[in-house]
N, C-alpha and C positions, 0 to 999 in steps of 0.2 A: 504493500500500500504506500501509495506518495505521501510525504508529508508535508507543509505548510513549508516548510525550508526547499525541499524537491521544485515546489510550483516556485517558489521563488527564483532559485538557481535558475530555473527554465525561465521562467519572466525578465532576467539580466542577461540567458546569454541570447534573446533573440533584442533587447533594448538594453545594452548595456548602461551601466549608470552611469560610464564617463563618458558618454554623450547628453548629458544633462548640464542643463545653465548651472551654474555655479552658485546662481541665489535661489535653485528650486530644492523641495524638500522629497526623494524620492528613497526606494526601497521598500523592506517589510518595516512598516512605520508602526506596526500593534499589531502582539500577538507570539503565540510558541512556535517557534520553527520546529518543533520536535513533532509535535503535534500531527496525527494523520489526517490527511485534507481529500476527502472522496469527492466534495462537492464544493463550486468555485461560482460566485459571479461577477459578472462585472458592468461597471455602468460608470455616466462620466462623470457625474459628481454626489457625493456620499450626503442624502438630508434622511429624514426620519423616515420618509414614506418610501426609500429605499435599504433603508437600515430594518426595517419592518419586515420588507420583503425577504431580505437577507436571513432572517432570522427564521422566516414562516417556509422556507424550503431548506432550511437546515443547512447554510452554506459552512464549511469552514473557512473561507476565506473571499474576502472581496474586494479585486482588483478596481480601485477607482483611479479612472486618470488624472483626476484634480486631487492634489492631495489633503488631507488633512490636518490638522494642526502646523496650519501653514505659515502662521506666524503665532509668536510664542505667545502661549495663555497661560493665567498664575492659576486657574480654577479648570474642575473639570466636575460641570454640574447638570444635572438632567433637567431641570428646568432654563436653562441658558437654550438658543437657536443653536447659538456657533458651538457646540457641544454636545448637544442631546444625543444626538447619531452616533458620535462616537462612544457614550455611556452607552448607552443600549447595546452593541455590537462588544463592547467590553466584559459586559456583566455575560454576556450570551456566548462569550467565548471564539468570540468571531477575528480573526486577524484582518489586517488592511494593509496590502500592497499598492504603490502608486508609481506609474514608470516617469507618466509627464513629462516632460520634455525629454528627456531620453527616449521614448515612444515616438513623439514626433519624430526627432530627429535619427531615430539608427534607419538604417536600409530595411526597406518593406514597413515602414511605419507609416505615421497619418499622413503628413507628406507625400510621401512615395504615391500614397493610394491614392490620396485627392489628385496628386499628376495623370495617375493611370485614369480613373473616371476622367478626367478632364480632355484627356486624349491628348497628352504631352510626347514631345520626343525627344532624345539629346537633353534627357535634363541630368544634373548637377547640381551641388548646393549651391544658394542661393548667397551665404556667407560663406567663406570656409573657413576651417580652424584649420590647424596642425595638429598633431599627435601628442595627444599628454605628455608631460617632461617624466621618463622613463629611468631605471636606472638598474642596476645589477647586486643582487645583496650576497656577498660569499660569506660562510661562517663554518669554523673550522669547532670537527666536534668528536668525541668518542664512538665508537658502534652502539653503545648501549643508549646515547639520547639521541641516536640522531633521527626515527622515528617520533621520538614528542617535537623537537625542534623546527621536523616538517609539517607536523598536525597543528603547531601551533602559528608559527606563519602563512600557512594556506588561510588557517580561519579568520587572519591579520588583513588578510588582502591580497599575500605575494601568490605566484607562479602561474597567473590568470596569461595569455595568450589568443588572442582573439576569442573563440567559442571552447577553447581549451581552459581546464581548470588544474590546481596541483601537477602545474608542471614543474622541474627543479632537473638537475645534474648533479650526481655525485662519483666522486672523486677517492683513491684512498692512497696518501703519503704519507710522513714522520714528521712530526713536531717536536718541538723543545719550548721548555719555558723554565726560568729559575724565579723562583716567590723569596720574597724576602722576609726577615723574621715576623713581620707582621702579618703575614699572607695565613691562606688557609687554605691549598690546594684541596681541591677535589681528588686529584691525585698525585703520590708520591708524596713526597717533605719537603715543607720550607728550607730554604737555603742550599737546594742542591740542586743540580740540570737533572729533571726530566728529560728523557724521549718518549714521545708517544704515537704510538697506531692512533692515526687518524682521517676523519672525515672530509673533505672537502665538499659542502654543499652550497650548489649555487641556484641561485632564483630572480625572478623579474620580478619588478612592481614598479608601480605607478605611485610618481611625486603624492599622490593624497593619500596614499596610504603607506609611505615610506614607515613615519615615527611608529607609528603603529606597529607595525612589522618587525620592529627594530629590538622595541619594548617587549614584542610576543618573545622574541628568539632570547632576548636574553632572563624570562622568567622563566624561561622551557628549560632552559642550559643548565648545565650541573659546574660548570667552571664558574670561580667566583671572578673572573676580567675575561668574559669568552670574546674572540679578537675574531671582529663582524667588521669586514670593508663593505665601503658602498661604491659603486661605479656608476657617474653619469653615464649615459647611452647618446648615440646621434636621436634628435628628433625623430616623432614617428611619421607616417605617411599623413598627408591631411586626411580627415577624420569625416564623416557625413556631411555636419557643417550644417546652419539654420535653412530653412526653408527651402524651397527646390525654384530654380530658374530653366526653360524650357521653352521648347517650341512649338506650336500648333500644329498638326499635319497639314491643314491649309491656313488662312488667312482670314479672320472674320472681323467684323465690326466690333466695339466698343458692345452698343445695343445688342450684338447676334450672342457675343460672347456672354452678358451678362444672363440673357435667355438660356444658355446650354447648361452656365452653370446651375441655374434653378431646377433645371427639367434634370440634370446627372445627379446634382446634393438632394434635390428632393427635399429644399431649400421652400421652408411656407412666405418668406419673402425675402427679395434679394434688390438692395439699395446698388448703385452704382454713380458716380460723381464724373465727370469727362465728357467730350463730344460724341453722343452715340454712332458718330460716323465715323469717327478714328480707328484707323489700322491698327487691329493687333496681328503681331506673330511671335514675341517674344514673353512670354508670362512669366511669372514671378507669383509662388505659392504661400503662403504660414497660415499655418491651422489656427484655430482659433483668435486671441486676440492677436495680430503681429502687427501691429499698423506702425511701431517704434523700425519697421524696417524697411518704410515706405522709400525713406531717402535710396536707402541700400539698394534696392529694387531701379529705382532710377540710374542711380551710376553704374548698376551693370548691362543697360542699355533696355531695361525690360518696357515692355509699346504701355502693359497692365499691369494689376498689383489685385489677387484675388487674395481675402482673408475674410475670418470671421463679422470680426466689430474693430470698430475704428471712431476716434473721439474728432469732434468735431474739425478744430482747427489739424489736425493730421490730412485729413480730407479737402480742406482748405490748400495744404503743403502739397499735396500728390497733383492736385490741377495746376498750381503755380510750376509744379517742373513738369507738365505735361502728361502725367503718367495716370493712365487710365484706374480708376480704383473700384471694385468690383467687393461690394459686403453680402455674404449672404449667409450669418450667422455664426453665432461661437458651436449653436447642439449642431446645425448642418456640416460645419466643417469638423467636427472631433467624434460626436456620438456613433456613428456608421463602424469607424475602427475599432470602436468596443464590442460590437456587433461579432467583426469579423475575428479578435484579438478569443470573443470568447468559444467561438465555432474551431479555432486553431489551436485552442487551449484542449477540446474536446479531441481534437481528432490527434494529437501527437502526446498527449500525455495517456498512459493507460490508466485504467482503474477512477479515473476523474471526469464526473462531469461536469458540465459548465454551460451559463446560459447569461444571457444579457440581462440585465434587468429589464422587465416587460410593464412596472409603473412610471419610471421615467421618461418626463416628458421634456419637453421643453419650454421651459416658463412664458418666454414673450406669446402675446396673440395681436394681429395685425383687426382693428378696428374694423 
């Protein structure tokens, strides 16, 4: 049987978390990763009347793309809005995983899919990053820990590799060290040269989880100074990077386009700011709210700019630099990939099922 930790590991390596904005709050955010998880939903933002649901089809676990406790709370009370959901789901034993911007962002995510419905081609991110600041941790160990030394850096963050996890190298040389009379070797006596049979283990991580890693390896060790080098790495490859830039397989209007995308998102209304008659061929995507990357969209020569919601003067900015802007909702452009995130959750994991949330709606109604 899968456990709450299982669905998770699967939930990171298809949206890893270091494709995540730096200020978003992602992971197993509540809950036992020990815990066996038969039953999974997911939906895109977590209120009562989805926490409800949660609870009345006996989920162990529910994937929401909007995280929770999103910004820091001193209370956590049932009677509070910004809270209630989560006490209930707490007291019922329910975990909460949220991928969020890392969802958007890794390949085949919300992104990816709004392009495909959209009928893009030649797309690419929109932004692109670089490759997390990478580095190499070696640590020299006995045979007898070097089994805890790796169970306890794996769980720190190190030896991750693309979809790969507990990856490492090990090595076997001779060491020496002399301790001085205030030392307390683990092995042999102070004040004399040791030689010893040992370890050479080596492993990856990622700058956010270095200290971490570092901290694990040396409560694991049985040496009271175990000698842990770290090796910067070259940069890695750029990375997915924010929102996707693309090309229409032909050539529409401003007006044609803002129509396709209503009739594809199945969008209950879809706002558009620019000349209905202006040429697009170059699009520029971000799921939900992205209107902060109107500019971006412009400089990389995009004709439009399709997102969710966007604040007044943003819309104002996209017709000043001519860039056509296309809103046709935060549920129309996110809610669909939870749809699909939870039909792919059923079909690749065994023993689990998994279903959308079927009360969530989407709040606005058009007059």
């Amino acid at each position: 049987m899968k456990t709450v930790g299982d669905v998770a590991a699967w939930l990171e390596s298809i949206a890893p978390i270091r494709l995540a904005e730096s200020w978003d709050n992602v992971g197993l955010l509540m809950g036992d990763p020990a815990v066996e998880c038969p039953r999974v939903m997911t939906c895109l933002t977590l209120t009562r009347r989805v926490a409800e649901e949660a609870i009345a089809g006996e989920a162990t676990l529910v994937v929401a793309h909007h995280p929770i406790l999103f910004r820091p709370v001193q209370r956590l009370r049932a009677d509070w809005s910004e809270t209630e959901a989560v006490w209930m789901l707490a007291r019922a034993g329910v975990a909460v995983y949220s991928a969020h911007t890392a969802y958007d962002n890794a390949p085949g995510g919300i992104n990816d899919q709004l392009a495909e419905r959209l009928g893009l081609e030649q797309v690419g991110p929109l932004q692109e990053r670089p490759g997390a600041a990478a580095y190499k941790v070696v640590v020299f160990c006995p045979r007898e820990v070097r089994e805890g030394v790796l169970a306890a850096a794996f769980e720190a963050g190190a030896g991750r590799i693309g979809a790969y996890t507990e990856c490492s190298y090990s090595g076997v040389g001779v060491g020496t060290f002399r301790g001085d009379e205030t030392s307390k070797p683990a092995i042999g006596q102070a004040g004399r040269r040791e030689t010893v049979r040992e370890w050479r283990v080596e492993l990856l991580c990622e700058q956010a989880a270095l200290a971490a890693v570092v901290e694990a390896i040396r409560r694991a060790h049985c040496y009271e100074e175990p000698a842990i080098d770290v090796y910067p790495l070259h940069p890695g490859e750029v990375r997915a990077g924010v929102g996707r830039l693309g090309r229409l397989s032909e050539p529409l209007t401003l007006a044609e386009l803002a129509r396709r995308v209503g009739e594809r998102l199945k969008a209950r209304r879809v706002d558009y700011a620019g000349d209905p008659e202006r040429h697009v061929e170059r699009l520029a995507i971000v799921c939900g709210a992205g209107d902060e990357l109107i500019a971006a969209a412009a400089q990389r020569g995009a004709d439009a700019f399709v997102t969710g919601e966007a604040r007044y003067h943003r819309a104002l900015a996209a017709e000043s630099l001519g860039l056509g802007l296309i809103l046709a909702g935060h549920d129309a452009t996110e809610r669909p990939a939870m749809e699909v995130l939870a039909a792919r959750l059923a079909r690749e994991l065994d023993g689990v099922a998994s279903w959308a949330s079927r009360v969530e709606a989407d709040p606005l109604r058009s007059a």
